[in-house]
C-alpha positions as CSV (number, residue, x, y, z in Angstrom):
1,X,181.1,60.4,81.1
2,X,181.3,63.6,78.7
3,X,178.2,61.9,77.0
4,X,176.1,61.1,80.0
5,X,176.9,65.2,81.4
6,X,175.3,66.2,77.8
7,X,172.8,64.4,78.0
8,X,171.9,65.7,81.7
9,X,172.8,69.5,80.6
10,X,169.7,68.2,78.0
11,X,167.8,67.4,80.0
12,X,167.6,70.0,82.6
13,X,167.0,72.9,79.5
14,X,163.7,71.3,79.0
15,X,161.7,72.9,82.0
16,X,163.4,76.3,80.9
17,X,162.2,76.1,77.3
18,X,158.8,74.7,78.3
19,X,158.3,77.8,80.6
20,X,160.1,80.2,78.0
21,X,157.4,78.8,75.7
22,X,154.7,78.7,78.0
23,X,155.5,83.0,79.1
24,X,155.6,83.9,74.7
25,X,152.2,82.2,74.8
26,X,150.9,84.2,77.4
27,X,152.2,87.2,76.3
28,X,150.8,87.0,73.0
29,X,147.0,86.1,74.3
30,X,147.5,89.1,76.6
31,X,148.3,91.4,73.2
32,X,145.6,89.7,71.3
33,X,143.2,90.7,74.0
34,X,144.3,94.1,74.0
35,X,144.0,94.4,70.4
36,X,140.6,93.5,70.2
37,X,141.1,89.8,68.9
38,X,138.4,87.4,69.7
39,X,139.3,84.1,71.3
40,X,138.1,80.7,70.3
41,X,136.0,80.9,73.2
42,X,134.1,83.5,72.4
43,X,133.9,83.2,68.4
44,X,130.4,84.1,67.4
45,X,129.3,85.6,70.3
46,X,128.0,88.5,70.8
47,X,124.3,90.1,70.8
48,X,122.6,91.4,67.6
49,X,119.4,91.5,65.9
50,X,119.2,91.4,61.8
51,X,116.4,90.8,59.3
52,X,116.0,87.5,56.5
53,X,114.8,88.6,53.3
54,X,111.2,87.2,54.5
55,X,111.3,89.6,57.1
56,X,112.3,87.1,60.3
57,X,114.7,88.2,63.1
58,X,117.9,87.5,62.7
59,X,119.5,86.7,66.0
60,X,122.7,84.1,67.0
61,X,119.7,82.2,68.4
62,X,118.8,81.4,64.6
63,X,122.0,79.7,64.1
64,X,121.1,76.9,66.4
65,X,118.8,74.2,65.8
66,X,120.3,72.6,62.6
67,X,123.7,72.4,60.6
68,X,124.5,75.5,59.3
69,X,126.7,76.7,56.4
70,X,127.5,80.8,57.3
71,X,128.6,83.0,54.5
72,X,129.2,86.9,54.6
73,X,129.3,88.8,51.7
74,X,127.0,91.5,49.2
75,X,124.3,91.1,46.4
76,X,127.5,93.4,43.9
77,X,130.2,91.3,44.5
78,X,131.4,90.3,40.7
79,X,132.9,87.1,41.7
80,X,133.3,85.2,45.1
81,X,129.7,85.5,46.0
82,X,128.0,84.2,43.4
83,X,130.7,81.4,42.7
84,X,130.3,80.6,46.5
85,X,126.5,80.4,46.5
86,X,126.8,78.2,43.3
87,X,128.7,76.1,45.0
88,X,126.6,76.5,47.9
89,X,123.4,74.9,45.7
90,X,126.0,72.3,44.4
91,X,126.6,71.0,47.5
92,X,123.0,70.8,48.8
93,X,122.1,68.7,45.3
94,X,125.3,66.8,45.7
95,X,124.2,66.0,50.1
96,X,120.4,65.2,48.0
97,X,118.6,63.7,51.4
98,X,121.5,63.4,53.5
99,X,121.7,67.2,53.2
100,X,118.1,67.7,54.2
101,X,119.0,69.0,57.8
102,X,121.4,71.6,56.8
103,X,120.8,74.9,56.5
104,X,122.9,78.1,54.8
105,X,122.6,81.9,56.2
106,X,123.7,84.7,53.3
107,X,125.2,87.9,55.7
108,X,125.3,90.8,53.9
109,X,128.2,93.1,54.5
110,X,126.8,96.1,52.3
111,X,123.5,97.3,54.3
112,X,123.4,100.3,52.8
113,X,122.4,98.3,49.1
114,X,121.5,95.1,50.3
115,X,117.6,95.8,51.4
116,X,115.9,92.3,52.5
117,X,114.3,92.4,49.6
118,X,117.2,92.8,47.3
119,X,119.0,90.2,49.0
120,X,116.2,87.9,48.9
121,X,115.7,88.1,45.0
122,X,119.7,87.4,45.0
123,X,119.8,84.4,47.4
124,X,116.8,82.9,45.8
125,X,117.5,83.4,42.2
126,X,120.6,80.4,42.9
127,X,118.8,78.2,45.6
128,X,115.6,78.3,47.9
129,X,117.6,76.6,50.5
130,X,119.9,79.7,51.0
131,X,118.6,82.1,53.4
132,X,119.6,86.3,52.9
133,X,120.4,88.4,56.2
134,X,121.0,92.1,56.1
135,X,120.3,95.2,58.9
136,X,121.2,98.4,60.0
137,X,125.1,99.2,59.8
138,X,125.5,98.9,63.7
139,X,124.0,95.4,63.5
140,X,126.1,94.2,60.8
141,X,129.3,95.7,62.1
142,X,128.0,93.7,65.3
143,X,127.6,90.6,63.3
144,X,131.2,91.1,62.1
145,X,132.7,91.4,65.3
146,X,131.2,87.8,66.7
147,X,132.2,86.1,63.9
148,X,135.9,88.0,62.9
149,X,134.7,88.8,59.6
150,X,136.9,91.6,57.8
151,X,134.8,93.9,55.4
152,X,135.9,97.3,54.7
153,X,134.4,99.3,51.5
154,X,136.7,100.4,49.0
155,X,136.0,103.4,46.2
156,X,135.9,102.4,42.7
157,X,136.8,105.6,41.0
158,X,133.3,106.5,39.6
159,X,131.2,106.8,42.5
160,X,130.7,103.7,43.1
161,X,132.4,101.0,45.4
162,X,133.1,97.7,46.1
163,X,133.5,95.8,49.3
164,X,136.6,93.4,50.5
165,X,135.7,90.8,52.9
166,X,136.2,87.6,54.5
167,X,135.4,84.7,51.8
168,X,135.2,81.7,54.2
169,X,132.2,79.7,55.3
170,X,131.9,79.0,58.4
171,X,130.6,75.5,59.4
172,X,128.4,75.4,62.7
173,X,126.7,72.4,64.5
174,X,123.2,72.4,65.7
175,X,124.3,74.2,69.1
176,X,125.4,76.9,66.3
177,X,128.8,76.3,68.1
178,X,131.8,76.9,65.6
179,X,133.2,73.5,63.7
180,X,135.3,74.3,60.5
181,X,135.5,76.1,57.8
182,X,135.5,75.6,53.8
183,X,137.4,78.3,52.5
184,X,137.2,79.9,49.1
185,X,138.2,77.7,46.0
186,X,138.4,74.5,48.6
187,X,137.9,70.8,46.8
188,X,134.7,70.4,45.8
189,X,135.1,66.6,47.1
190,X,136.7,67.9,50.3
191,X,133.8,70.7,51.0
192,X,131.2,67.8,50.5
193,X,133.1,65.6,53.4
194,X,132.8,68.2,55.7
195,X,129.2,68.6,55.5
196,X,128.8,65.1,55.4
197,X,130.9,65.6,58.8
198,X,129.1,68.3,60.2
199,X,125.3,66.9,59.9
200,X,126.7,63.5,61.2
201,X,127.7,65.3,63.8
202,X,124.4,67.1,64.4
């Protein structure tokens, strides 16, 4: 009897912790939304106009059409840049004619160094299949926002500075809808199945 009264007392906290769970939730969306946060539903949204290194407009537009590897990050970065655009070329060699529909956007986070034609040079001196985007400040900062990119410059001491930033790519499908990420230093094997992934997916 003692048993079956436990197991009726269980029973009847479920509701309460479902709603208990169900109000956190909701208060933590509502602070999110107050802080600024962008949802799921809007990630990458947003209007904003940019520049390729060939001179094109950059617009979310562009990022539709095609699988499409997104990568923010600056022509003086000393390390995850260049190792993720290496990898970057690695991966397209390693796709060979499987990877022929994918595409990969280079977002510059440092406008105020990165010209188009500086970033071109840089994009193009590790692979002609990697595209460089920069713009005004107000544009990039817009970019940013769409995709939750951090990036904040940070003084070096001598005049000079660096920039921290986000050092994820984003994967997007050929609606230029948000799929999955390969973050920095992922498995080079694991990166490669995602792609695979993503253009099967279209």
């Amino acid at each position: 009897m003692k048993l079956r009264s436990l197991r009726f007392a269980l029973w009847a906290l479920i509701p309460i912790v479902a709603i208990g769970a169900v109000g956190v939730y909701m208060l933590q969306q509502a602070s999110a939304d107050r802080a600024g946060v962008v949802s799921r539903a809007d990630f990458g949204g947003g209007a904003y106009t940019l520049e390729t290194g060939d001179g094109q407009p950059f617009t979310p537009a562009s990022l539709a059409g095609a699988p499409t590897m997104l990568f923010f990050g600056y022509t003086h970065c000393p390390d995850v840049c260049p190792t993720t655009l290496a990898e970057m070329a690695a991966w397209f060699d390693t796709l060979g004619a499987q990877g022929k529909p994918l595409r990969a956007f280079f977002v510059s986070v440092d406008p105020e160094r990165d010209t188009p034609a500086v970033i071109k040079d840089y994009v193009h001196g590790v692979s002609d299949r990697i595209t460089g985007v920069t713009g005004a400040p107000d544009q990039i900062a817009a970019i940013e926002k769409a995709w939750g990119v951090y990036a904040k410059k940070v003084p070096t001491g001598d005049g000079d500075y660096s920039m921290d930033h986000t050092a994820t790519v984003y994967l997007l499908d050929s609606k230029g809808q948000f799929r999955s990420t390969i973050v920095y230093g992922e498995d080079f094997d694991t990166a490669v199945t995602k792609l695979k992934h993503l253009i099967e997916q279209g």
